[in-house]
Backbone as numpy.savetxt, mean C-alpha at the origin, in Angstrom:
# Nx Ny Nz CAx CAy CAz Cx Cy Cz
9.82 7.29 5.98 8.61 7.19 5.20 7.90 5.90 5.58
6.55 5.84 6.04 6.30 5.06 6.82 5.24 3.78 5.30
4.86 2.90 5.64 4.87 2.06 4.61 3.18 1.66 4.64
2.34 2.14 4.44 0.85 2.17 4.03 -0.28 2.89 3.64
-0.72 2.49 2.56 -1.94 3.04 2.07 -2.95 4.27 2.36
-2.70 5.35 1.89 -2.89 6.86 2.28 -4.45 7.06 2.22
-5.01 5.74 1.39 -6.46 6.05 0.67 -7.19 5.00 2.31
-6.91 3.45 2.24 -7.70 2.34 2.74 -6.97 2.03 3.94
-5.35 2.33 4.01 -4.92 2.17 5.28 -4.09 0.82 5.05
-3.95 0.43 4.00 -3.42 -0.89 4.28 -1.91 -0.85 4.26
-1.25 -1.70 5.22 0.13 -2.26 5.53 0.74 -3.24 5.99
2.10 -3.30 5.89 2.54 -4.32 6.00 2.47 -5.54 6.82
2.28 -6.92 6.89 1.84 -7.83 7.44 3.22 -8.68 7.81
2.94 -9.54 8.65 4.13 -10.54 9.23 3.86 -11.74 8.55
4.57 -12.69 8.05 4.89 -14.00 7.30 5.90 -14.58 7.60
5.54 -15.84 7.54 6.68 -17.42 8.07 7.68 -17.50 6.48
8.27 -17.59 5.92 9.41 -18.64 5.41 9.69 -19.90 6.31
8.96 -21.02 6.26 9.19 -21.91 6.49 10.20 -23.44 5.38
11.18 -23.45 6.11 12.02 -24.53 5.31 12.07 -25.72 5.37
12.19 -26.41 4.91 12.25 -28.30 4.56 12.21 -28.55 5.92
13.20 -28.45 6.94 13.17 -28.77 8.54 11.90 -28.06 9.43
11.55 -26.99 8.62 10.33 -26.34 9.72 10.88 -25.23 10.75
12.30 -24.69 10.07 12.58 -23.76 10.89 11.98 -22.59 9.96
11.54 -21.27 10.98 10.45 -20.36 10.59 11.16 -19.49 10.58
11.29 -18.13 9.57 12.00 -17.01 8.96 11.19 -15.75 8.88
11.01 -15.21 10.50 9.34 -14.37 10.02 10.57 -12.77 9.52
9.48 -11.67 8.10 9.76 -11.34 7.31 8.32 -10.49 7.39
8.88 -9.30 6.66 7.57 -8.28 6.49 7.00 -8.70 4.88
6.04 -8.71 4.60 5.43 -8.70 3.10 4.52 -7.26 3.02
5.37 -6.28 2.32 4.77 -4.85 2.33 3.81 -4.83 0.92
2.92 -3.76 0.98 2.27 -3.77 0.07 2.31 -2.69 -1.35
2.05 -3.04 -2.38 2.32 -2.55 -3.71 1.81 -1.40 -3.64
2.63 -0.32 -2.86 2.42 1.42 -3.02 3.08 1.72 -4.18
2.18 2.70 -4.91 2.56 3.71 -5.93 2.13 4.95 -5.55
3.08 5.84 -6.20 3.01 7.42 -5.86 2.44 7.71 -6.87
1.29 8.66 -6.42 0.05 9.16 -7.34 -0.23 10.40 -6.87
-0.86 11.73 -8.18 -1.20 12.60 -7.82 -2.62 12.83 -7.92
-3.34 12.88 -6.69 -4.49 12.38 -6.09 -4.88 14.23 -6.47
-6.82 13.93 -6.65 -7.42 15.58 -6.29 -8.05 15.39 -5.86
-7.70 16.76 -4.78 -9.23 16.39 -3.42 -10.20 17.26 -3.56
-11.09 17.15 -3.15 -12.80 17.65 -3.48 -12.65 19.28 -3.22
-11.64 20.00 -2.62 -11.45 21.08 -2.80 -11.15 21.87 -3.97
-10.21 20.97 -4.91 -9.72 21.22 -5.93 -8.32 20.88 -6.16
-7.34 21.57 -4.91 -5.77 20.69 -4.44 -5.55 19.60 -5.22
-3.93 19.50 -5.58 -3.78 18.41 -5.86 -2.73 17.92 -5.36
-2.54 16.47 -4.63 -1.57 16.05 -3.68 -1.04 14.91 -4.15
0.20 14.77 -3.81 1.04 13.70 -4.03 0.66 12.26 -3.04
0.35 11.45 -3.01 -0.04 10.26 -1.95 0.45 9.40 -2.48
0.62 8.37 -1.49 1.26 6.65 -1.92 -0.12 6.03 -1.59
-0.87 5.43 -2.75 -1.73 4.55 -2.69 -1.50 2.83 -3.76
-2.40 2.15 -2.68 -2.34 0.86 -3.09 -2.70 0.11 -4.44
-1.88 -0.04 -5.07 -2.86 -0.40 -6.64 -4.28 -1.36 -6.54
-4.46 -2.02 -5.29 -5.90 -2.08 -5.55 -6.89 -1.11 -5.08
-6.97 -0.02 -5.17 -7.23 0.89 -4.37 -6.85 1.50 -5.73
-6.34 2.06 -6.51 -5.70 2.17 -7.98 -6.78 1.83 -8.83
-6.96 0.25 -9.13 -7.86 -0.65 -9.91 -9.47 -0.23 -9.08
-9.97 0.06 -8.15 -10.84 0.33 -7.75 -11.49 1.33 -8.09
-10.69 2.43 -8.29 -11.24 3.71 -8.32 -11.81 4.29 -7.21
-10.51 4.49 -6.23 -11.74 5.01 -4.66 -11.14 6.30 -4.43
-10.41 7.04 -6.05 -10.01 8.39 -5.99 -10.16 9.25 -7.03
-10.06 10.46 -7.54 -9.88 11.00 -8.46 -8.46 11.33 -8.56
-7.97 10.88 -9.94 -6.47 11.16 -10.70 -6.59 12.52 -10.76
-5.37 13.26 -10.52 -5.41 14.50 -11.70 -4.68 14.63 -12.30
């Protein structure tokens, strides 16, 4: 199951953990998917993983 945003596309990014000495700990920071049942302009209604800002936006219809 692959890890991004079904609506805007968004995914996971690369990040440092950097420690007191400056040695670097790179690490994925994935993004806050929730499973939602999305309706599409046909009428269908589908299961998708979308992003809660994308959620808070409103760039779908719930059903």
């Amino acid at each position: 199951m692959s890890v991004y945003c079904e609506i805007c596309g968004k995914k996971s990014i690369k990040a440092a953990k950097i420690s007191f000495s400056h040695k670097q700990h790179v690490h994925r920071q994935l993004p806050n998917l929730q499973s939602v049942r999305v309706k599409l302009p046909n009428g269908s209604v589908v299961k998708k993983r979308v992003c809660t800002s994308c959620i808070k936006a409103g760039k779908f219809t719930k059903a």
